[in-house]
C-alpha positions in Angstrom: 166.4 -50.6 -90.0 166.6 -47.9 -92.0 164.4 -45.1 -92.2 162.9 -42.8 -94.7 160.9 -40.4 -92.3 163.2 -37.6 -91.7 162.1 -37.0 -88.3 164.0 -40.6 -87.5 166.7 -40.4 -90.2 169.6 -39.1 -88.6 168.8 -41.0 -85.0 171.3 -43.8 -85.0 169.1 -46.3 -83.6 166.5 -46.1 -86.5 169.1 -45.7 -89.6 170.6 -49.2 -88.7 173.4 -48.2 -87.2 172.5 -48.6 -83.5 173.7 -52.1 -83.2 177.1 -50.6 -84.1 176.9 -48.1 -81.7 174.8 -49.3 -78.5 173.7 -52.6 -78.7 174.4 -56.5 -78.0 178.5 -56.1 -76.6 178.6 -57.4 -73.5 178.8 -55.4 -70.2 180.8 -53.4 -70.3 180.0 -52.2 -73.6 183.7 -52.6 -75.1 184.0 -56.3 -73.2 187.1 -55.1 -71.1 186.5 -56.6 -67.8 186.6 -54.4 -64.2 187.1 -55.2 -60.7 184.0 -56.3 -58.2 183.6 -57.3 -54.7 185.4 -60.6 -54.1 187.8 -59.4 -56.5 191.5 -61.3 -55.5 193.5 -59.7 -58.4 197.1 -58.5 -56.9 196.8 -56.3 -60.1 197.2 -52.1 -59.0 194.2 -50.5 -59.0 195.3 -47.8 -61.6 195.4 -50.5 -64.0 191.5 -51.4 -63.4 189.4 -50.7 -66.3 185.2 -49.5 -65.8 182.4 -48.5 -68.0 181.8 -45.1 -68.4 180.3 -43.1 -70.8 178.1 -44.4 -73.2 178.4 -47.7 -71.3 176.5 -46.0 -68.7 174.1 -44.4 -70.6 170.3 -45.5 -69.8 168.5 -46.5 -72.7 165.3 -45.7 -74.6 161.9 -47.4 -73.3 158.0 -47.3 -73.5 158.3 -45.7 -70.3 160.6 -43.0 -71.2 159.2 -42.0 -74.5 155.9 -42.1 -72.8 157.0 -39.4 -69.8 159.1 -37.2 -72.7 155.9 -37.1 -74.6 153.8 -36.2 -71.9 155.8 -33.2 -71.0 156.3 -32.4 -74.4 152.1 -32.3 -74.8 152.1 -30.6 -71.6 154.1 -27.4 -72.7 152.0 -27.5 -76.1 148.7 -27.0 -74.1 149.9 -25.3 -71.4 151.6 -22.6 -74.4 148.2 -22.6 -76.4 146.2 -21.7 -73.1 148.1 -18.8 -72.1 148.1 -17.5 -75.6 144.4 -18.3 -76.2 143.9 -16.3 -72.6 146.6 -13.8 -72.6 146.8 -12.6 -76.5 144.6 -9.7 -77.3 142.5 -11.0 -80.8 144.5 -8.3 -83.0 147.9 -9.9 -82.2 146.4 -13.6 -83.2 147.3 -13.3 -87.0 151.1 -12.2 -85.9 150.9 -14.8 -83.1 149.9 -18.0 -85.6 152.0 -17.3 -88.0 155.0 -16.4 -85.8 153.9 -20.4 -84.2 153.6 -22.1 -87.3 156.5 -20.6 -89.2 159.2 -20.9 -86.0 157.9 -24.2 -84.2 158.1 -25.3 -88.5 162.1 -23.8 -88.6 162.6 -25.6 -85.7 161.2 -29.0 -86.5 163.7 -29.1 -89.3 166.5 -28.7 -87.0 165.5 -31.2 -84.7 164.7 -33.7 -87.4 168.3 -33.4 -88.9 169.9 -33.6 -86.0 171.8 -36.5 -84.9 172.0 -36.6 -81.4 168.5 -34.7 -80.5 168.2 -31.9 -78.4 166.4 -31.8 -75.6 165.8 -28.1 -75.1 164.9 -27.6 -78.7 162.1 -30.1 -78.3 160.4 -28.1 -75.5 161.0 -25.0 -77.7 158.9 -26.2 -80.5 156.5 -27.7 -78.0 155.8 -23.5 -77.2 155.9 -22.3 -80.9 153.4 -24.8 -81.9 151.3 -24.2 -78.7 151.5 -20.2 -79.7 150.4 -21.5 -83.2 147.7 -23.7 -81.9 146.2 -21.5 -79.5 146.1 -18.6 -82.1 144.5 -20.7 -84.9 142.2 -22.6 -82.1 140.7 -19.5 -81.0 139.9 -18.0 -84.5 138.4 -21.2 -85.2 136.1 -21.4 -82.3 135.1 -17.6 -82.7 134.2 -18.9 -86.1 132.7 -22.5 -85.6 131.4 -22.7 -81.9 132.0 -26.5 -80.4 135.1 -27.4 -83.4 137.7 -27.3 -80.4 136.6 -29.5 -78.0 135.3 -31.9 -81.4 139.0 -32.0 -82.8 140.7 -32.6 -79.4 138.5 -35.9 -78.9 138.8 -36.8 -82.0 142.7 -36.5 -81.7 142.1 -38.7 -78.8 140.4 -41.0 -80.5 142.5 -41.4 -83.7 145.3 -42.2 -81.8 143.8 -44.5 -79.3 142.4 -46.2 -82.2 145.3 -46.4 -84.4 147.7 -47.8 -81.4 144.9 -50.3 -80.6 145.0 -51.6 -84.2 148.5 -51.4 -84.3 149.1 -53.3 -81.1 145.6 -56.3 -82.0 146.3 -56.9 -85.6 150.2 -56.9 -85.1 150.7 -54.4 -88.0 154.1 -54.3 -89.4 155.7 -51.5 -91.4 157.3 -52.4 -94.6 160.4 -50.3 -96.0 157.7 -49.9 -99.5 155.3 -48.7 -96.7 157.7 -46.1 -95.1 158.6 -44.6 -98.4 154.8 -44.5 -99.6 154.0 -42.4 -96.8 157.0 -40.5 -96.3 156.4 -39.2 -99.9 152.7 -38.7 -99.5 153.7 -36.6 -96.3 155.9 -34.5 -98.5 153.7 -34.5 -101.3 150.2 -33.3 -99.1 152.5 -30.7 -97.3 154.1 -29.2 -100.6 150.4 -28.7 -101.9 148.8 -26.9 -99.1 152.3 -24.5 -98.8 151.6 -23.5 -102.5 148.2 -22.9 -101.7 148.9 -20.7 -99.1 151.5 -18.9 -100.9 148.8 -18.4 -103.7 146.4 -17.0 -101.3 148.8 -14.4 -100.7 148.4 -13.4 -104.1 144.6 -14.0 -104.7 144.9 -17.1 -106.7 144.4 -19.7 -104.0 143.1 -23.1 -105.4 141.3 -24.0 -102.7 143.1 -27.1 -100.9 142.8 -24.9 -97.6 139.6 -23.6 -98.3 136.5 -24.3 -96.6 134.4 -25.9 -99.6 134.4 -29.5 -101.6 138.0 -29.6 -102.5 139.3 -28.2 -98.7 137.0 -30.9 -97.4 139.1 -34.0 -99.3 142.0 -32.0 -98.5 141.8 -32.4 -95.0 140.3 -36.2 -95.1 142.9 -36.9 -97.1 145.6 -35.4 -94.4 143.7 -37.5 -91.7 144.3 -40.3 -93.6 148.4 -39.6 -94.1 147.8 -38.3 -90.0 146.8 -41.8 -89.2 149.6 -43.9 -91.2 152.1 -41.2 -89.9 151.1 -42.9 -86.4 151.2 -46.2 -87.2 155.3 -44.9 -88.4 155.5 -43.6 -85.4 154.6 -46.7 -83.1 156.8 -48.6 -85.5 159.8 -46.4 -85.0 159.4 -46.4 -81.0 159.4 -49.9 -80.9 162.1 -50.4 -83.3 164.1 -47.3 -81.1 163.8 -49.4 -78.0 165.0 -52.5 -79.7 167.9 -51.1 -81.1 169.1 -49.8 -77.6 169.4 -46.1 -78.1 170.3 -44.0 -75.3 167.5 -42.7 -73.4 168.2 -39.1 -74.8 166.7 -40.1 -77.9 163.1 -40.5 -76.4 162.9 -36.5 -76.7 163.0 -37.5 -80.7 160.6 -40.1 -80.3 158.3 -37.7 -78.2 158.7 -34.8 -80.9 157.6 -37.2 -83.6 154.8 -37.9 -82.0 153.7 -34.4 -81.3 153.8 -33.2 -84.8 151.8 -36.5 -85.9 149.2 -35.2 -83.2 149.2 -31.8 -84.3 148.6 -32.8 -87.8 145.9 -34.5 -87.0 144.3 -32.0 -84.6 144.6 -29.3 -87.6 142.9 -32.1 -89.9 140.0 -32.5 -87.0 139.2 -28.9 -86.5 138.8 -28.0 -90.1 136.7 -31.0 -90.9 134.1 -29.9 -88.4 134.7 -27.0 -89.3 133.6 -27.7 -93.1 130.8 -29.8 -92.3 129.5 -27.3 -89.5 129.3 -24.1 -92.5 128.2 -26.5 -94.8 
């Protein structure tokens, strides 16, 4: 069960070690066998033996990555309202780039972590809210109605994708993970150099708003979408292996970047065929 997205790499559940590590010993965990009711043993009680620890430890399920990822949407909109509200416009600049660039640090350190942490989950969640708010209120000053457009269409695409997934039984190969993972690489080293460029005045124009921006950003739909289908793949292999329910805050995360990668893809689309 290895995996190649480094979101899910270092999670023991989805690099093949979980089985090692939390699943199918008996209960207990370590087979050592403690006293119950009825119990007739003349042994001393100080001698008893009980699970504790990770023995103890809930584990990962639909239910749990569902209510992590909730909250984790939750402080993403929540953090892109108040900045959308509360930021006067000549701070936006400052504010997206102070989103993108942080909530981008610390999605590196989540995703090379190997026991996730909670708290720097929720802390992204409010860079990337700062980021999206920022960018999401430029865009409307810019392109009335692209907002509203990119959030159902976020909807949409992953309603859609998890309804394929789920109907036509879709199953991830390990070519398929790599394939993607790269692409995901690939798309994000192009449109950083682009930016970088801009900086200079030699942008090529994969961030642009004409032809070439336009495949750009059809093309990261595209990668958006398969990234979700990894995603479903992962939670369901998460919650197989029997990781502990701590690790539904990485599941959550990985879901919120797919989402926001597609919600950046959405807005500029309309965007681009709006001006055009």
């Amino acid at each position: 069960m290895q995996s190649n997205n480094p979101v899910f790499a270092n999670a023991e559940g989805f690099n093949g070690k979980a089985v090692a590590a939390y699943g199918h010993a008996g209960y207990p965990a370590d087979g050592r066998g403690y006293r119950g009711y009825g119990d007739a043993s003349t042994t001393p009680p100080s001698t008893w033996h009980y699970p504790t620890d990770a023995a103890l430890e809930e584990r990962m399920t639909i239910d749990s990555v569902v209510n992590r990822t909730a909250i984790t949407l939750l402080v993403i909109v929540a953090s892109a309202a108040a900045t959308w509200i509360a930021l006067p416009e000549r701070y936006l600049t400052a504010a997206w780039m102070v989103g993108a660039f942080g909530g981008l640090g610390l999605a590196f350190a989540v995703s090379f972590m190997r026991r996730v942490n909670p708290a720097l989950v929720i802390g992204y969640a409010v860079l990337e809210g700062v980021f999206l708010g920022a960018v999401s209120e430029v865009y409307e000053s810019l392109f009335q109605g692209v907002v509203p457009g990119a959030v159902l269409g976020t909807a949409a695409a992953f309603i859609a994708t998890l309804a394929a997934y789920k109907i036509f039984d879709i199953k991830v190969t390990d070519k398929a993970r790599k394939v993607i993972t790269a692409l995901v690489f690939g798309f994000f080293a192009v449109v950083m150099l682009d930016f970088l460029l801009s900086l200079f005045g030699s942008a090529i124009g994969f961030n642009g708003f004409g032809t070439l921006g336009l495949i750009t950003s059809l093309v990261g739909l595209a990668i958006g979408v398969a990234m979700l289908i990894l995603d479903f793949d992962y939670v369901e292999r998460g919650v197989a292996a029997g990781l502990p329910e701590v690790e539904s805050w990485r599941a959550a995360f990985g879901l919120a970047v797919t989402l926001i990668w597609i919600y950046i893809q959405m807005m500029r689309i309309l965007a681009i065929v709006q001006r055009s």
